[in-house]
Structures are given as C-alpha cells and as structure tokens.
N, C-alpha and C positions, 0 to 999 in steps of 0.2 A: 504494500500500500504506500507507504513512503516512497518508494521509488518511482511509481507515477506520478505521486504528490512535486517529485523536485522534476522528473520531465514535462510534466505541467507547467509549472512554475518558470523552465528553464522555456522552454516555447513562448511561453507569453512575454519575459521579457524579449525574446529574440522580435516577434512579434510588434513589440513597443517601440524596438529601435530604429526598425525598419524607418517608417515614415518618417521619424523626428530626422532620419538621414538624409533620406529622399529630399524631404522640404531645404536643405542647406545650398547654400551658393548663392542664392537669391542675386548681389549685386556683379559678384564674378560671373556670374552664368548670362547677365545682362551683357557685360564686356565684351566678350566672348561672342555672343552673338553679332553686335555692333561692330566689331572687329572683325567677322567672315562677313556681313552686310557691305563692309568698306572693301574689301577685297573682291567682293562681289559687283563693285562699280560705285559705289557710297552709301551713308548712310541713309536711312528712309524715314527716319524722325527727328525731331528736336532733342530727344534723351538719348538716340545712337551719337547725335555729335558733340554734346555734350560731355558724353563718357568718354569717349576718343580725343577728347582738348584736355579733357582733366588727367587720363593715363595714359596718352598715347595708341601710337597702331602697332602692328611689329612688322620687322623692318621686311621693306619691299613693296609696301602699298602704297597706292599711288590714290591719293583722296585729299579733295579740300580742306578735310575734317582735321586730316593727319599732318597739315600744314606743309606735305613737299607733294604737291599735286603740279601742274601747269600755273606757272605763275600768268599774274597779271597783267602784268605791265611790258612794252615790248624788250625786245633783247636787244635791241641795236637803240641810243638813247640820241644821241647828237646827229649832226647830218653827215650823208654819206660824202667822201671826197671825189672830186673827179680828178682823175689825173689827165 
C-alpha cells in the first residue's frame, strides 16, 4: 500500500511540474521569435522591434530593427568630378 501511496504521490508531483515548465520563457520565447521574424524579412509588430532595439538581432541579419539594414542616406555625398 505505501508503495503506491509514494508512486502516486511521485506522479502527481511529476504531473505538477510539467506545466509550471511549459509556461517559462514567456519574454525569451518572444525574442526568439522576433528575431527568426527579422530574419525572415523584419519584424511585423511594434513589440518584434522593440525587442530587437532593446537586445539586439544575431549576427547576419539584415533588418531596420537591427540597425545595419540599407542605410538611408546616399553613398556618394558631394558632387561627382569631371575630369
């Protein structure tokens, strides 16, 4: 009888910890996401870019978000010379 008593017992906590695990990540699982979105072509909300200015992309993306996207402004600044 006690010995089902503690495989019961040992079940239920297994049981218990299950979801309390599951449920973790909450804001790295957001990143994460936001970060294959940027990779994927950018982000598609205001909290993917948000997340991506606050921590960064990893390296090799190419996104606005991630601040080394296609710049702005032209490449050549002054006028050209004629020779």
């Amino acid at each position: 009888m006690s010995r089902l008593i503690a495989i019961a017992a040992g079940m239920a906590m297994f049981a218990a910890a299950v979801p309390a695990y599951a449920g973790g990540g909450g804001e790295a699982a957001e990143l994460q996401a936001a970060r294959s979105n940027a990779r994927a072509g950018g982000p598609i909300s205001a909290r993917d870019a948000e997340l991506l200015q606050r921590y960064g992309c990893e390296s090799g993306t190419r996104s606005w978000a991630c601040g080394n996207g296609r710049p702005d402004r032209p490449r050549y600044y002054g006028r050209y010379r004629r020779y």
